[in-house]
C-alpha positions in Angstrom: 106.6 109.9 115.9 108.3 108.9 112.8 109.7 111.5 110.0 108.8 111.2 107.0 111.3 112.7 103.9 109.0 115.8 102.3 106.4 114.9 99.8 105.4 111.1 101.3 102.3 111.5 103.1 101.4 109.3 106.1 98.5 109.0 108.4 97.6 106.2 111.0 94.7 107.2 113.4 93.5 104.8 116.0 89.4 104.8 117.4 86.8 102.6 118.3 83.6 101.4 116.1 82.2 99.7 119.1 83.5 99.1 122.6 85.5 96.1 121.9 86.2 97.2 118.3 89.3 99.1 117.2 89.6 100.8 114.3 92.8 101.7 112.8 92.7 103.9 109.2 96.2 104.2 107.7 96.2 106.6 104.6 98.9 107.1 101.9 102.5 104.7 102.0 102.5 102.1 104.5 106.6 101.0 104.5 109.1 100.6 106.5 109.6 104.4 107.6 105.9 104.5 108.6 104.7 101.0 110.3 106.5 101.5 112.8 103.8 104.4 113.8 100.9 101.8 112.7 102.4 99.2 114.9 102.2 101.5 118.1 98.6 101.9 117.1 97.5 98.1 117.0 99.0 97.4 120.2 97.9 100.3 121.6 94.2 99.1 120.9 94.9 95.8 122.5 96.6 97.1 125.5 93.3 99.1 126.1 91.5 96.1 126.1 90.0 95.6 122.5 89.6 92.2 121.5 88.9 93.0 117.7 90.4 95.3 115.2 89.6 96.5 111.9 92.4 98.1 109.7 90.7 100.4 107.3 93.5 100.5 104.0 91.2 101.7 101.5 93.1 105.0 101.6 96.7 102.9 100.9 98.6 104.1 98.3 101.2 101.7 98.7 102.2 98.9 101.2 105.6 96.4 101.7 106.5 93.9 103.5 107.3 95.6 106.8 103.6 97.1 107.0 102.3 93.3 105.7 104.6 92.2 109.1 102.8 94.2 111.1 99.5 93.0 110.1 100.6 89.8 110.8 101.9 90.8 114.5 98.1 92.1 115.0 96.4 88.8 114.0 98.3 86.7 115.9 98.7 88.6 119.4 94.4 89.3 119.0 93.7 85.3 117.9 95.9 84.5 121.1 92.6 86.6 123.1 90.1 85.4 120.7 90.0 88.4 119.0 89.9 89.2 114.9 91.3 91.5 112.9 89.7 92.3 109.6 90.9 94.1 106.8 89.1 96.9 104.5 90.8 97.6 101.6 89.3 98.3 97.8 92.4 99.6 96.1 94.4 97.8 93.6 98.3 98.2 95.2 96.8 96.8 99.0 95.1 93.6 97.2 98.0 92.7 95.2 100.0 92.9 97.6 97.6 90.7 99.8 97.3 88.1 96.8 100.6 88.0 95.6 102.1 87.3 99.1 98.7 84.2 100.1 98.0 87.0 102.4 94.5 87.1 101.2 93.5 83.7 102.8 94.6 84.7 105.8 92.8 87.2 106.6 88.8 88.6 106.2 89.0 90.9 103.7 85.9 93.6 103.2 84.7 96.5 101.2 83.8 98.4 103.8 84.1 99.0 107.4 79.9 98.1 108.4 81.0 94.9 106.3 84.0 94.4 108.5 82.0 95.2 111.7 79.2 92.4 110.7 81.8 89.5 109.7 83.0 89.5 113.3 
């Protein structure tokens, strides 16, 4: 498990919404110190068989282009099973970051995670 220096705060926790839907909810700074733990969580989901994934960010604070990477990673090794993975995220550092790199036409963005489960 990655260290974090005192005072960042970190979580990624990994789940299922339905049988073949993953659910991954990352809270607080999503960098380079900490994707490395929300990496090991999207493959993890995939290597138990789900074919979609939704990535809940609403609870992101902050995001670079290491975490964006990873996000990347994910949609490409689920479209190579015909899977999807579908990002929720409402707060304003996640979406900028999403617009500013063209991010945001790449993947299905959504308020929530019962609009996330319904787009797939």
């Amino acid at each position: 498990m990655t260290q974090l220096p005192p005072g960042i705060s970190f979580s990624s926790q990994r789940g299922r919404l339905r049988q073949d839907v993953g659910l991954v909810v990352l809270t607080g700074e999503v960098d380079i110190s900490t994707a490395p733990r929300f990496k090991d969580d999207l493959v993890a989901l995939v290597e138990e068989g789900v074919t979609h994934i939704v990535v809940d960010l609403t609870a992101v604070t902050f995001i670079d282009s290491t975490a964006l990477g990873v996000l990347i990673g994910g949609v490409r090794r689920l479209h190579a099973g015909g899977g999807q993975l579908i990002l929720v995220a409402t707060g304003r550092p996640v979406l900028r970051a999403l617009t500013l790199t063209g991010l945001d036409k790449v993947f299905t963005i959504c308020a929530s995670r019962e609009q996330a489960v319904a787009a797939l």
